[in-house]
N, C-alpha and C positions, 0 to 999 in steps of 0.2 A: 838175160839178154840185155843187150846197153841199147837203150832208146833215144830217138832223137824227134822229139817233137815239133809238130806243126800249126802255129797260132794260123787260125783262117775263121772263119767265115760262110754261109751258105751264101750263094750266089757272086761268091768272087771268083772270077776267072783268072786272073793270076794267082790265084790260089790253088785252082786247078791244075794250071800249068805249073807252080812250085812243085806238088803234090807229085806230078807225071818227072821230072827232073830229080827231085830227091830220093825216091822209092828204088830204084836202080842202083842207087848211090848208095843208099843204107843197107841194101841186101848185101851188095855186095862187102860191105866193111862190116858186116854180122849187125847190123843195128836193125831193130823195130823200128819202123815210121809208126808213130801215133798224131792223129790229126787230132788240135784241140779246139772244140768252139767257142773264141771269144763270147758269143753274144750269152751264152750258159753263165757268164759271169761277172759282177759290176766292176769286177777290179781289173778283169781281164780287157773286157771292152774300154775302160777308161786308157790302159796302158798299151793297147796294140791296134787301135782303130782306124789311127794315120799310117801305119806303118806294116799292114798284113799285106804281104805274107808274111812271118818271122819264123826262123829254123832255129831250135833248140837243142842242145847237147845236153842231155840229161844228166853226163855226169860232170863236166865242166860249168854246164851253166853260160858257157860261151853263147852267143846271140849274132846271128847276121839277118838284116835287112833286105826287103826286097830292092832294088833288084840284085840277085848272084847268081852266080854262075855255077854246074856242077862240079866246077874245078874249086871254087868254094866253099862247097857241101861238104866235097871230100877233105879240103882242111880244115873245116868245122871238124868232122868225124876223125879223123885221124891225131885231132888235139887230146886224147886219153891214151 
């Protein structure tokens, strides 16, 4: 299954709200939402600290920024 992952965070509320916005979005376009905990890792947290939430296409590698939209998501996800 094609995944699309989610840089966040414990106690981020737009990360929350990313998370409730994308999962709709992925199901429906056959993709996995996997959430990933920056703080689990130095390289992670050094490069998404300013910038979480961040939505990844796992197989493109494509990257959008908070803030987007699910109209967003879906051309994220529809980029493969």
């Amino acid at each position: 299954m094609k995944k699309v992952f989610l840089y966040s965070t414990l106690g981020c509320h737009l990360c929350e709200h990313a998370k409730a916005m994308i999962a709709p979005v992925a199901a429906a376009s056959g993709y996995e939402l996997e959430e990933v905990e920056i703080s689990d890792s130095e390289d992670l947290l050094e490069r998404y600290k300013l910038t979480i939430p961040v939505a990844r296409n796992a197989a493109t590698d494509e990257e959008i920024n908070w803030p987007f939209s699910q109209e967003q998501v879906a051309r994220l996800l529809k980029a493969t």
